[in-house]
N, CA, C and O atoms as a Maestro MAE file, in Angstrom:
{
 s_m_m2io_version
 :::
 2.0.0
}

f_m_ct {
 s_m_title
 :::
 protein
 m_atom[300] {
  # First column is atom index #
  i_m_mmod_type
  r_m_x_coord
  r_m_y_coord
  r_m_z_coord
  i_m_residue_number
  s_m_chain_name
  s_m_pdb_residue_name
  s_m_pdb_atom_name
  i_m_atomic_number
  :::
  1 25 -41.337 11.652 87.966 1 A "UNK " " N  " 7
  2 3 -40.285 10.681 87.795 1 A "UNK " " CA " 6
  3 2 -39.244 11.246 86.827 1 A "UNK " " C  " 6
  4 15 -39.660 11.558 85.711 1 A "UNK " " O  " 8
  5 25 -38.002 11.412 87.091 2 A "UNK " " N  " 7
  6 3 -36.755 11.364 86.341 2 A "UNK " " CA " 6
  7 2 -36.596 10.873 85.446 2 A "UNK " " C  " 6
  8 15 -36.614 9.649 85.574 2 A "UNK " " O  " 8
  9 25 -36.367 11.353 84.123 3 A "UNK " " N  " 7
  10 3 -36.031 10.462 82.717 3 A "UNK " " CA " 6
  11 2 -34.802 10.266 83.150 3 A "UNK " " C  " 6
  12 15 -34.220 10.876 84.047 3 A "UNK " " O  " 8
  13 25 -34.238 8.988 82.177 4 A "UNK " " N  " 7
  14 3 -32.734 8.234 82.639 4 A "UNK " " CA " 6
  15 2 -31.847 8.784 81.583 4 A "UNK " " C  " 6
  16 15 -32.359 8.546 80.489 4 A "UNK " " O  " 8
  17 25 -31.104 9.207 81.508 5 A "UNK " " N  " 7
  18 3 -29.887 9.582 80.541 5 A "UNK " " CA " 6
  19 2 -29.045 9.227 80.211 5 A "UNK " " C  " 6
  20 15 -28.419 8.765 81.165 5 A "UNK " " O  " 8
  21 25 -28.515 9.122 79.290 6 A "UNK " " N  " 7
  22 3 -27.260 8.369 78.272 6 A "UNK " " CA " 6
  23 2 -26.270 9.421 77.820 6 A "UNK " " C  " 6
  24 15 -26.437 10.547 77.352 6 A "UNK " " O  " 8
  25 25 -25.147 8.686 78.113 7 A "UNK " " N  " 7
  26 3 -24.188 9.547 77.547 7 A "UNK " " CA " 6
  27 2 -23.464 9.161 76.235 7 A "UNK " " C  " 6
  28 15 -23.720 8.104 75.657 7 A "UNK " " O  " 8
  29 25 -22.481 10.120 75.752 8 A "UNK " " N  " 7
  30 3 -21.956 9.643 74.332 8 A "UNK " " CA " 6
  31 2 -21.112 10.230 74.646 8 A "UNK " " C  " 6
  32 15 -21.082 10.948 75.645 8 A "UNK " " O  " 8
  33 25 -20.023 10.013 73.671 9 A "UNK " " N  " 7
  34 3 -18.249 10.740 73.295 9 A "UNK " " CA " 6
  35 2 -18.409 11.724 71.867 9 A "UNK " " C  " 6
  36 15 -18.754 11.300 70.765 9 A "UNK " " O  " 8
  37 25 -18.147 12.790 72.124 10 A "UNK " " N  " 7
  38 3 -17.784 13.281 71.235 10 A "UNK " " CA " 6
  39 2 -16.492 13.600 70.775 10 A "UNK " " C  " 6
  40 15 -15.703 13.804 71.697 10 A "UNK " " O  " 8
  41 25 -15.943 13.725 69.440 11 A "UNK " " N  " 7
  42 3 -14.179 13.757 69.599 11 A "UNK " " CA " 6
  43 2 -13.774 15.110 68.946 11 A "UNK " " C  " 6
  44 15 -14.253 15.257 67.821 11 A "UNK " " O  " 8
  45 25 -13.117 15.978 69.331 12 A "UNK " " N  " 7
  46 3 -12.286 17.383 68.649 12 A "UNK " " CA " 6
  47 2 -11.099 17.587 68.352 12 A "UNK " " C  " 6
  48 15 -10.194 16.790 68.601 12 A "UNK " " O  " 8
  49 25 -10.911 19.022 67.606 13 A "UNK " " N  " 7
  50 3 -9.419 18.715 67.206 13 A "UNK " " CA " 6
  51 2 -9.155 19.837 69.050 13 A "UNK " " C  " 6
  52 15 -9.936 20.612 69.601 13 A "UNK " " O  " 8
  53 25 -7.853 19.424 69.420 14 A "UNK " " N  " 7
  54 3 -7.918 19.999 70.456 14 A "UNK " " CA " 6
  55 2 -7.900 22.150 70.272 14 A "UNK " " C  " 6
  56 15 -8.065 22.652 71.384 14 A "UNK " " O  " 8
  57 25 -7.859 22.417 69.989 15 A "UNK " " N  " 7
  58 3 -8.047 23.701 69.215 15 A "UNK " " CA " 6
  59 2 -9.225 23.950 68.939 15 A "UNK " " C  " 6
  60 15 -9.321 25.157 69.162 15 A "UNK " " O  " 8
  61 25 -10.136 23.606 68.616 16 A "UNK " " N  " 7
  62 3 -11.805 23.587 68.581 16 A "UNK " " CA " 6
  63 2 -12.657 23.012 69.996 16 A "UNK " " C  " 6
  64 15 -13.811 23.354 70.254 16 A "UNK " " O  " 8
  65 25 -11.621 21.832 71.059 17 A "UNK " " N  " 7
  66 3 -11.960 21.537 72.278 17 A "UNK " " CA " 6
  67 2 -12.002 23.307 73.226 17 A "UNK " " C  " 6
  68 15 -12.934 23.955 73.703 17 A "UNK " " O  " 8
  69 25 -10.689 23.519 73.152 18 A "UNK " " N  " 7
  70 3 -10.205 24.695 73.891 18 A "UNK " " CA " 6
  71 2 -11.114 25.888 73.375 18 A "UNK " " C  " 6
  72 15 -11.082 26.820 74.178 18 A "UNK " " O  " 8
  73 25 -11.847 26.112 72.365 19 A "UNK " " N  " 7
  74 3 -12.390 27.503 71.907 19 A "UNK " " CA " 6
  75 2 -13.849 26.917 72.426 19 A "UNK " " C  " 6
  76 15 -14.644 27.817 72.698 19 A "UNK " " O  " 8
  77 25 -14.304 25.680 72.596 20 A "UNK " " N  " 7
  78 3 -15.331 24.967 73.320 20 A "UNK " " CA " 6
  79 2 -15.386 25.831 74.355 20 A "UNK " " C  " 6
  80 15 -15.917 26.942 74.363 20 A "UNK " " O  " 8
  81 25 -14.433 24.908 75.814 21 A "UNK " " N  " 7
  82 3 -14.144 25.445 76.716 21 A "UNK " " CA " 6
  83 2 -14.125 27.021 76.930 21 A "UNK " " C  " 6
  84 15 -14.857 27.553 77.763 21 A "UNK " " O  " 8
  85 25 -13.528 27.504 76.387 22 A "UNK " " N  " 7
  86 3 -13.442 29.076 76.347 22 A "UNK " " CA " 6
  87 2 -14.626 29.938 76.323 22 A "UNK " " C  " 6
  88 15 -14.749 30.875 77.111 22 A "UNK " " O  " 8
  89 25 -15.452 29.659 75.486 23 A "UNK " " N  " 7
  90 3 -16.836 30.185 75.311 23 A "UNK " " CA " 6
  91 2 -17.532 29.444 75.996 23 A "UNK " " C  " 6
  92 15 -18.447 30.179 76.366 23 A "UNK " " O  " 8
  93 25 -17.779 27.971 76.615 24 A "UNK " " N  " 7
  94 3 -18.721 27.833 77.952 24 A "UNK " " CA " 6
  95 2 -18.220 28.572 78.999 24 A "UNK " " C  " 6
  96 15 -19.031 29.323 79.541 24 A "UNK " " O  " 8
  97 25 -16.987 28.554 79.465 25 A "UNK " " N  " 7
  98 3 -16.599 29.546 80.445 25 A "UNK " " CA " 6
  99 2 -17.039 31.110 80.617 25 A "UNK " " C  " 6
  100 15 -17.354 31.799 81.587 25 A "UNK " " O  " 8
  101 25 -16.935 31.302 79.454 26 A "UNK " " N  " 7
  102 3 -16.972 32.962 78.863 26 A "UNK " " CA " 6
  103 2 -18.980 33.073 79.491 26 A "UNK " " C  " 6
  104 15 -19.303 34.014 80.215 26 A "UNK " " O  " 8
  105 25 -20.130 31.911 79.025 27 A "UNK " " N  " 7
  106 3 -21.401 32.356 78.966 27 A "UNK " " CA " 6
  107 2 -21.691 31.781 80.535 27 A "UNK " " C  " 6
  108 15 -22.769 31.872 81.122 27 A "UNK " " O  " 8
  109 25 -20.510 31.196 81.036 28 A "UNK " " N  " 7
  110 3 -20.741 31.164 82.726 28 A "UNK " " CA " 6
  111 2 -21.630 29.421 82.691 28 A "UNK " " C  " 6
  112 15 -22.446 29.100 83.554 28 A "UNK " " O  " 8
  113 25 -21.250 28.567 81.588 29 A "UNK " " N  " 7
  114 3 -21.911 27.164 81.632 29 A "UNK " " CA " 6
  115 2 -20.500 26.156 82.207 29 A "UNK " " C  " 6
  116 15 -19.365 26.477 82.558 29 A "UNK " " O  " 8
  117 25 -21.072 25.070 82.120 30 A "UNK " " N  " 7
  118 3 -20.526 23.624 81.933 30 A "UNK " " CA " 6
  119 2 -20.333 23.545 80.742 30 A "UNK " " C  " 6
  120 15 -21.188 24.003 79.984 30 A "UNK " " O  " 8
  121 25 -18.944 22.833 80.137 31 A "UNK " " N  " 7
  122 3 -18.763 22.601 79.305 31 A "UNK " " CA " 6
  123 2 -20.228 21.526 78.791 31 A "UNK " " C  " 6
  124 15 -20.957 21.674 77.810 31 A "UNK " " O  " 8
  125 25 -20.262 20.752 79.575 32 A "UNK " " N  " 7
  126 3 -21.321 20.037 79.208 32 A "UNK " " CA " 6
  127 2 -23.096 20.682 78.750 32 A "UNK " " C  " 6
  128 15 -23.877 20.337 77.863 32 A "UNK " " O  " 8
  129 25 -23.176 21.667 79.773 33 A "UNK " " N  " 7
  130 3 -24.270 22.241 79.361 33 A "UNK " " CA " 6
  131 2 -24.470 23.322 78.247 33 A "UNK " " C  " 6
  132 15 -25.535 23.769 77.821 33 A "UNK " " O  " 8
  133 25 -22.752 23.743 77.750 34 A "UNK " " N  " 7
  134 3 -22.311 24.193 76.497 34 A "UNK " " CA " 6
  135 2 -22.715 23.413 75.521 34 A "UNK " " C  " 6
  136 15 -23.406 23.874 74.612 34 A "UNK " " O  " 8
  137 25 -22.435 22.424 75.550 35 A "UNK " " N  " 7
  138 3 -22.909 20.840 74.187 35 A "UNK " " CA " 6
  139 2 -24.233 20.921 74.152 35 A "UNK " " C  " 6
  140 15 -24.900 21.365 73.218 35 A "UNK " " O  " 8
  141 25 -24.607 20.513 75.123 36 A "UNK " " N  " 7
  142 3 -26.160 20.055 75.475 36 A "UNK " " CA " 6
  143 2 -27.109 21.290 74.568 36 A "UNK " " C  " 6
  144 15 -27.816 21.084 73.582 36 A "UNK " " O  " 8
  145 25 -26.960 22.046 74.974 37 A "UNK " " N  " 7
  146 3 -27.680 23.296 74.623 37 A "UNK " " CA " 6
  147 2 -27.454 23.608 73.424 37 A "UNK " " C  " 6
  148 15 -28.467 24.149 72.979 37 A "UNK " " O  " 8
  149 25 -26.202 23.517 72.241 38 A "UNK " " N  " 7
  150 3 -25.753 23.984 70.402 38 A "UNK " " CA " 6
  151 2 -26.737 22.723 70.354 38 A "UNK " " C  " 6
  152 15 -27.778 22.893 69.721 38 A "UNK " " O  " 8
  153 25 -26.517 21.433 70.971 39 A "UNK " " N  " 7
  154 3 -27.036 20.121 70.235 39 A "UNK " " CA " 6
  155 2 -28.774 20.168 70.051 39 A "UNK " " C  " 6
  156 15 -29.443 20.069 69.023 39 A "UNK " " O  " 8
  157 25 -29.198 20.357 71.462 40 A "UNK " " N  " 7
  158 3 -30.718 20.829 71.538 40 A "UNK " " CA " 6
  159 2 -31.797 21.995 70.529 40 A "UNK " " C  " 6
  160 15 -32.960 21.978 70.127 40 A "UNK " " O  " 8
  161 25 -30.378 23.129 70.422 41 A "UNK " " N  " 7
  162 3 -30.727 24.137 69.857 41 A "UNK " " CA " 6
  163 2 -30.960 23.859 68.268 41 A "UNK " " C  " 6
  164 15 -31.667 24.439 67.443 41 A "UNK " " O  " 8
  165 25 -30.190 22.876 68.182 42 A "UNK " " N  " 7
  166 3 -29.581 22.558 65.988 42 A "UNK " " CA " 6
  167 2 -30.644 21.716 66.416 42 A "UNK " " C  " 6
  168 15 -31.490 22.345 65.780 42 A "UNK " " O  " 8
  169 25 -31.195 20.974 66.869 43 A "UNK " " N  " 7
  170 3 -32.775 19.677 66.672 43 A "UNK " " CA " 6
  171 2 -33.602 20.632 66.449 43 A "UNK " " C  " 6
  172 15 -34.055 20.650 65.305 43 A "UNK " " O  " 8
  173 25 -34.028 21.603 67.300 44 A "UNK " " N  " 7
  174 3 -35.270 22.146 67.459 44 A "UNK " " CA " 6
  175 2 -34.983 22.883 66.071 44 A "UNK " " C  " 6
  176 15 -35.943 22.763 65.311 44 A "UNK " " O  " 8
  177 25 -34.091 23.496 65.623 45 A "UNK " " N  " 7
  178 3 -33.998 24.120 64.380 45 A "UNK " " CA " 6
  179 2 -34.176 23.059 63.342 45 A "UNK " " C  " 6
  180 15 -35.129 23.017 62.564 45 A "UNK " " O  " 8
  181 25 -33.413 22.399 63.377 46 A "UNK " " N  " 7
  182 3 -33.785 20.968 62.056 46 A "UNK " " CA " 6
  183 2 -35.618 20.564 62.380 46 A "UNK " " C  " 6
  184 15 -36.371 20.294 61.445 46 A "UNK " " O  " 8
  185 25 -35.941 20.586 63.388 47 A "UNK " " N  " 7
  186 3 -37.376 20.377 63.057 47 A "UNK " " CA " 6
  187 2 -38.336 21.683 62.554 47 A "UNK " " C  " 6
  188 15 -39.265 21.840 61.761 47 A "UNK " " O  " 8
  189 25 -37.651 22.420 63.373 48 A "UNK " " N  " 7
  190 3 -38.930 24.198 62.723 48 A "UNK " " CA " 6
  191 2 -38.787 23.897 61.246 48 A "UNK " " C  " 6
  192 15 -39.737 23.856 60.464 48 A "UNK " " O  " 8
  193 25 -37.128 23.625 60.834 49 A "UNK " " N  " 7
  194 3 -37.334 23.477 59.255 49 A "UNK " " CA " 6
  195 2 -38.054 22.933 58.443 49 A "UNK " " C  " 6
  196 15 -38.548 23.413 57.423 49 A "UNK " " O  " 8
  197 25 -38.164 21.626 58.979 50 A "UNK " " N  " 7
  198 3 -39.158 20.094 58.370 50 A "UNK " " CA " 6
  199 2 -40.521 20.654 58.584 50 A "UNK " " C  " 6
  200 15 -41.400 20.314 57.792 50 A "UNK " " O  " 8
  201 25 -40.803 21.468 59.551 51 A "UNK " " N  " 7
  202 3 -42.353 21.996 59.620 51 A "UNK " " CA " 6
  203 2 -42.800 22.738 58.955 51 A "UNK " " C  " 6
  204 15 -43.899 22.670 58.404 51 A "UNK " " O  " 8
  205 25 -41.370 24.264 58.845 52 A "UNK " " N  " 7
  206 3 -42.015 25.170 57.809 52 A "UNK " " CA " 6
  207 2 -41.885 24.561 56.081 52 A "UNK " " C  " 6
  208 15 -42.355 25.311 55.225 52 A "UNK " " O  " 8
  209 25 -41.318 23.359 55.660 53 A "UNK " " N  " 7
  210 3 -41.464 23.068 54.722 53 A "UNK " " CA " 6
  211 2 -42.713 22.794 54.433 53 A "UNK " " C  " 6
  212 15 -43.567 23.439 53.825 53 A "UNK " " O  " 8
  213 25 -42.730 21.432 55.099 54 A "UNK " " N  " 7
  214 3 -43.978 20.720 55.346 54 A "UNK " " CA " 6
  215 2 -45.150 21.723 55.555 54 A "UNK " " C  " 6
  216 15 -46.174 21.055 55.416 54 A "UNK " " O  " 8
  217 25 -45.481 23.023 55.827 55 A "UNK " " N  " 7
  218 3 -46.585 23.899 56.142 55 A "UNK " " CA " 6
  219 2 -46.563 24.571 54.465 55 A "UNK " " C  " 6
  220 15 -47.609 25.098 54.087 55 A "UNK " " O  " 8
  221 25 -45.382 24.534 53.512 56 A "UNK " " N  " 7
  222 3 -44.966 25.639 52.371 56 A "UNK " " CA " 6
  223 2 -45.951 24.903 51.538 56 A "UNK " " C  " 6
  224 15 -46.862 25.421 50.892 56 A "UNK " " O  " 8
  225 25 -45.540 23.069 51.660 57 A "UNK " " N  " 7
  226 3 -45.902 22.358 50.478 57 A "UNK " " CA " 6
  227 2 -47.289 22.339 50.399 57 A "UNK " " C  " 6
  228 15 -48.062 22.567 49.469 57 A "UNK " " O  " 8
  229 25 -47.570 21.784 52.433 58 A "UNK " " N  " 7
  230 3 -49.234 21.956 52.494 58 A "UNK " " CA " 6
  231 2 -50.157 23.462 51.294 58 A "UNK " " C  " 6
  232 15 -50.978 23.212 50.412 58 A "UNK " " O  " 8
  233 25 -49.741 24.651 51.619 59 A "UNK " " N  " 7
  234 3 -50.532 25.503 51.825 59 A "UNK " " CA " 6
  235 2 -50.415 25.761 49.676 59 A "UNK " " C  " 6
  236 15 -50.357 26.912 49.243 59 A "UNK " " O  " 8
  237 25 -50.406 24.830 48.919 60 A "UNK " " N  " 7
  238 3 -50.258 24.852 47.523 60 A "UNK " " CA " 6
  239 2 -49.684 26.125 47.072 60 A "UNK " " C  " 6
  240 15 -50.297 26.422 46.047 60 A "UNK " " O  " 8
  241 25 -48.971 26.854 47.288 61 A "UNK " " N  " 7
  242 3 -48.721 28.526 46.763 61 A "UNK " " CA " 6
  243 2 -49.523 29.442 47.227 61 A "UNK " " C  " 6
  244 15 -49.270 30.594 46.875 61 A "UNK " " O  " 8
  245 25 -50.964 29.166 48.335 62 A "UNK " " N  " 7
  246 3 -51.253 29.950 49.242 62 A "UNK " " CA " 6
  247 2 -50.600 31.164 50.445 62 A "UNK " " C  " 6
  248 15 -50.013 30.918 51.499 62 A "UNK " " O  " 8
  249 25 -50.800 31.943 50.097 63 A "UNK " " N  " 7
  250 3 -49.959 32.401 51.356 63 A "UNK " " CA " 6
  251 2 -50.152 33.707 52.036 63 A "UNK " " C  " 6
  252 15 -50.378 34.621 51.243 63 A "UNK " " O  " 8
  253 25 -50.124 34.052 53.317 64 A "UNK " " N  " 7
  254 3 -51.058 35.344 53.817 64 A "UNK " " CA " 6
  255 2 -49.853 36.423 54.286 64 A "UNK " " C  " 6
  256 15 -48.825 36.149 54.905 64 A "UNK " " O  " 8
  257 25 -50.265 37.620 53.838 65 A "UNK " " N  " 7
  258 3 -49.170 38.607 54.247 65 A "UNK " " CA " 6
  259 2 -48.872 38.891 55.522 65 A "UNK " " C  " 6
  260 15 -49.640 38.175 56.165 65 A "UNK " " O  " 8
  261 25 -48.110 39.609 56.399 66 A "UNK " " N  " 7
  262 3 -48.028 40.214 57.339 66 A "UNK " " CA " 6
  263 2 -48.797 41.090 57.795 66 A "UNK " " C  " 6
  264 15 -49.031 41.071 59.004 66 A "UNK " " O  " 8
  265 25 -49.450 42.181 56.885 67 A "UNK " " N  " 7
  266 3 -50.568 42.888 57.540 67 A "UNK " " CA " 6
  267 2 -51.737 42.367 57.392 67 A "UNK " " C  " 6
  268 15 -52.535 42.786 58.231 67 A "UNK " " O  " 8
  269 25 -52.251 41.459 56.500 68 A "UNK " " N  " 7
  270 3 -53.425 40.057 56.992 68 A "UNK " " CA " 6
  271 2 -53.207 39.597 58.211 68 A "UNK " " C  " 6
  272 15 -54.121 39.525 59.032 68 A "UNK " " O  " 8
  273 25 -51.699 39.152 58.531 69 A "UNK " " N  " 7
  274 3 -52.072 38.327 59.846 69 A "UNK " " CA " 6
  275 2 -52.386 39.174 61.142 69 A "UNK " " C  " 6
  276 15 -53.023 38.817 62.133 69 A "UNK " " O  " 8
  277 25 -51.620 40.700 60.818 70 A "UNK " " N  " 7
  278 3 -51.839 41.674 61.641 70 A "UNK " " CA " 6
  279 2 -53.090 41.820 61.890 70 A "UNK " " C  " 6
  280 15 -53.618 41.602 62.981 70 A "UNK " " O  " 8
  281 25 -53.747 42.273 60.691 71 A "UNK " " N  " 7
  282 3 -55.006 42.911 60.883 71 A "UNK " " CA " 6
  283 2 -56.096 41.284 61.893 71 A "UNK " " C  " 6
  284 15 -56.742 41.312 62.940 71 A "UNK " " O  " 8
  285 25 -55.891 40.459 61.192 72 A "UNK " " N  " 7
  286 3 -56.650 39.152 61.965 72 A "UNK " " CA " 6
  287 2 -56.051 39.225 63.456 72 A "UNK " " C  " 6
  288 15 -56.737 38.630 64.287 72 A "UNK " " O  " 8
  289 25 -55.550 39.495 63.664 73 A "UNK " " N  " 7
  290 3 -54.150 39.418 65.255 73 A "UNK " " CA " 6
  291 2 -55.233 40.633 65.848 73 A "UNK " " C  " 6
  292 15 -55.269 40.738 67.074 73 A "UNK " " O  " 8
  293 25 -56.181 41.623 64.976 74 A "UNK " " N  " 7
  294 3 -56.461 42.738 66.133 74 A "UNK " " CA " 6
  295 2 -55.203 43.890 66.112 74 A "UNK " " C  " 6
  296 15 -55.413 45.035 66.512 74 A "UNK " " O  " 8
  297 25 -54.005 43.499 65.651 75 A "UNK " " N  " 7
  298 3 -52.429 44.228 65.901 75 A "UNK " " CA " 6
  299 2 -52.427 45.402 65.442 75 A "UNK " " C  " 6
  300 15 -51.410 46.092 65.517 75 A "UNK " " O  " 8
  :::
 }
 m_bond[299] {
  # First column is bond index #
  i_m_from
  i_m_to
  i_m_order
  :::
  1 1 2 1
  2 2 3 1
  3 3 4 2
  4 3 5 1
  5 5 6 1
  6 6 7 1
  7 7 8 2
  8 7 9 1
  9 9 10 1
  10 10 11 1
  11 11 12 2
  12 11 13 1
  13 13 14 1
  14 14 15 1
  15 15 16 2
  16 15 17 1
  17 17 18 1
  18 18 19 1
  19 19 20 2
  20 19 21 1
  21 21 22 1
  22 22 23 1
  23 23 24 2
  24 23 25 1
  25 25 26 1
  26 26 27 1
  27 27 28 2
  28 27 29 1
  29 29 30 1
  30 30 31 1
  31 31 32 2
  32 31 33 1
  33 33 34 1
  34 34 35 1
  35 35 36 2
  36 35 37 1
  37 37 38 1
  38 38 39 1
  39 39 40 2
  40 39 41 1
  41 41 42 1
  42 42 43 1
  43 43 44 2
  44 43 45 1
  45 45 46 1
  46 46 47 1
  47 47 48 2
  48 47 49 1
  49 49 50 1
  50 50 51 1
  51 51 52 2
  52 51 53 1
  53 53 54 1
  54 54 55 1
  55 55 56 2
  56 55 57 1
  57 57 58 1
  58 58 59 1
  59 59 60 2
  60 59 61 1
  61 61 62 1
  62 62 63 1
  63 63 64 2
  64 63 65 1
  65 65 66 1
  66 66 67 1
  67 67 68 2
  68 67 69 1
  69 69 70 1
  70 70 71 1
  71 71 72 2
  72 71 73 1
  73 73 74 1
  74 74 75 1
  75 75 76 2
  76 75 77 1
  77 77 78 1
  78 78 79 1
  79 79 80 2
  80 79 81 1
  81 81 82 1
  82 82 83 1
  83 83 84 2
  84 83 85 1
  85 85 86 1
  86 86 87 1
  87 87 88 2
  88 87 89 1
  89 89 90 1
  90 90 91 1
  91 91 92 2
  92 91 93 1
  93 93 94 1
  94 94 95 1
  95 95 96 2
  96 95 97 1
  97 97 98 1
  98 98 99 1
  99 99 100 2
  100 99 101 1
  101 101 102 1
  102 102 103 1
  103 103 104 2
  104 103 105 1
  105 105 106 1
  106 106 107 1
  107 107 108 2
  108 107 109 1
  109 109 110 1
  110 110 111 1
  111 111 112 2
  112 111 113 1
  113 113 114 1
  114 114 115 1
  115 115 116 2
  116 115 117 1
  117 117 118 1
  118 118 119 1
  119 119 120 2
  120 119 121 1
  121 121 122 1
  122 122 123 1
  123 123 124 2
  124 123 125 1
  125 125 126 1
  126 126 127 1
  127 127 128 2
  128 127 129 1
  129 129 130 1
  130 130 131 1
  131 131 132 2
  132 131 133 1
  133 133 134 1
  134 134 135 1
  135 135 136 2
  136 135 137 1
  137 137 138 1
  138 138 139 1
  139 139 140 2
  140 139 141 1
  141 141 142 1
  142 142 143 1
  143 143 144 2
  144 143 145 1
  145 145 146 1
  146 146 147 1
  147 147 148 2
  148 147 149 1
  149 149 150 1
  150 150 151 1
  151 151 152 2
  152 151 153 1
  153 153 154 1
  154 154 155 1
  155 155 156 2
  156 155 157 1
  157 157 158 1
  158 158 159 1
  159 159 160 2
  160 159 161 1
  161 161 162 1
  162 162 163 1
  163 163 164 2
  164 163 165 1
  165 165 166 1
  166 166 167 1
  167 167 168 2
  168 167 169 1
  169 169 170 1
  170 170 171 1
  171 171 172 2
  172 171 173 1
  173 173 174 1
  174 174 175 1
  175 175 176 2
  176 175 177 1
  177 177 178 1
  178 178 179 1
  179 179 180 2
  180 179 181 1
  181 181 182 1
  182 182 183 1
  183 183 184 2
  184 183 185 1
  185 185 186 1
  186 186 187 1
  187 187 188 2
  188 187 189 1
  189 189 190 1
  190 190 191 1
  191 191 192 2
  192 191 193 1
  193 193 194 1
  194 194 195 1
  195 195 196 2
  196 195 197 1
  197 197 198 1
  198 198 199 1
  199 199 200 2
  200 199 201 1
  201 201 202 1
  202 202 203 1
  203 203 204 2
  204 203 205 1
  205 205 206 1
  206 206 207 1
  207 207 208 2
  208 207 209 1
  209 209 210 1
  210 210 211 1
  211 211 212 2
  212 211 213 1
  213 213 214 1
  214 214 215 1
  215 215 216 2
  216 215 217 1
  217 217 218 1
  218 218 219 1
  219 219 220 2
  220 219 221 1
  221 221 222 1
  222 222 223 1
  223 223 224 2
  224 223 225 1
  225 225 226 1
  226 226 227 1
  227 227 228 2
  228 227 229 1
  229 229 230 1
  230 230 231 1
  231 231 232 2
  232 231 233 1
  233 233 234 1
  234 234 235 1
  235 235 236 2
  236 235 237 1
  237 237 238 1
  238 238 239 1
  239 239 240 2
  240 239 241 1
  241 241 242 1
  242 242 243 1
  243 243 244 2
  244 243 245 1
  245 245 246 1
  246 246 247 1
  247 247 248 2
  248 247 249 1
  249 249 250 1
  250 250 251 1
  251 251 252 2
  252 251 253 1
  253 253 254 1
  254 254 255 1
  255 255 256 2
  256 255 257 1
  257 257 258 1
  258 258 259 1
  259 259 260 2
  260 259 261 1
  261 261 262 1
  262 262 263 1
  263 263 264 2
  264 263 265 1
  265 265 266 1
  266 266 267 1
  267 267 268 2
  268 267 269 1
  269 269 270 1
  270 270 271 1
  271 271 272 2
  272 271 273 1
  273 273 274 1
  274 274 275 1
  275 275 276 2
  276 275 277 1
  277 277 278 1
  278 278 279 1
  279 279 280 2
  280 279 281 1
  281 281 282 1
  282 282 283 1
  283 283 284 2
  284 283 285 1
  285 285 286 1
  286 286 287 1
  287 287 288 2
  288 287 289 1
  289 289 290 1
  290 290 291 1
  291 291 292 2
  292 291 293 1
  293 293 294 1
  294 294 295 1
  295 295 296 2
  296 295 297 1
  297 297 298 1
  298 298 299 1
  299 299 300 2
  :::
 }
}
């Protein structure tokens, strides 16, 4: 089944619309799937953040090096 979708307005100065446009054109998108995708991309980043905090505070000043995780990895 299809999730239902909502739309919104976003507003620009037209000079920041047009350099929009320009670079969805340029990566071969929809302007729309230009938005969709910075907007999607900045969530998933605002959450990795809230996690790797949230993992910093968990782990009390614990913390395992790179060639620990290597060597555990088998790497």
């Amino acid at each position: 089944m299809a999730t239902a979708t909502k739309s919104t307005t976003i507003r620009f100065d037209e000079d920041v619309l047009n350099l929009i446009h320009k670079q969805a054109d340029l990566d071969g998108q929809t302007v729309t799937d230009y938005m969709r995708t910075a907007v999607l991309e900045k969530l998933e980043d605002s959450l990795d953040y809230k996690d790797a905090i949230r993992n910093i505070r968990e782990a009390h000043g614990k913390t395992v090096s790179r060639e620990d995780v290597k060597k555990q990895l088998g790497l």
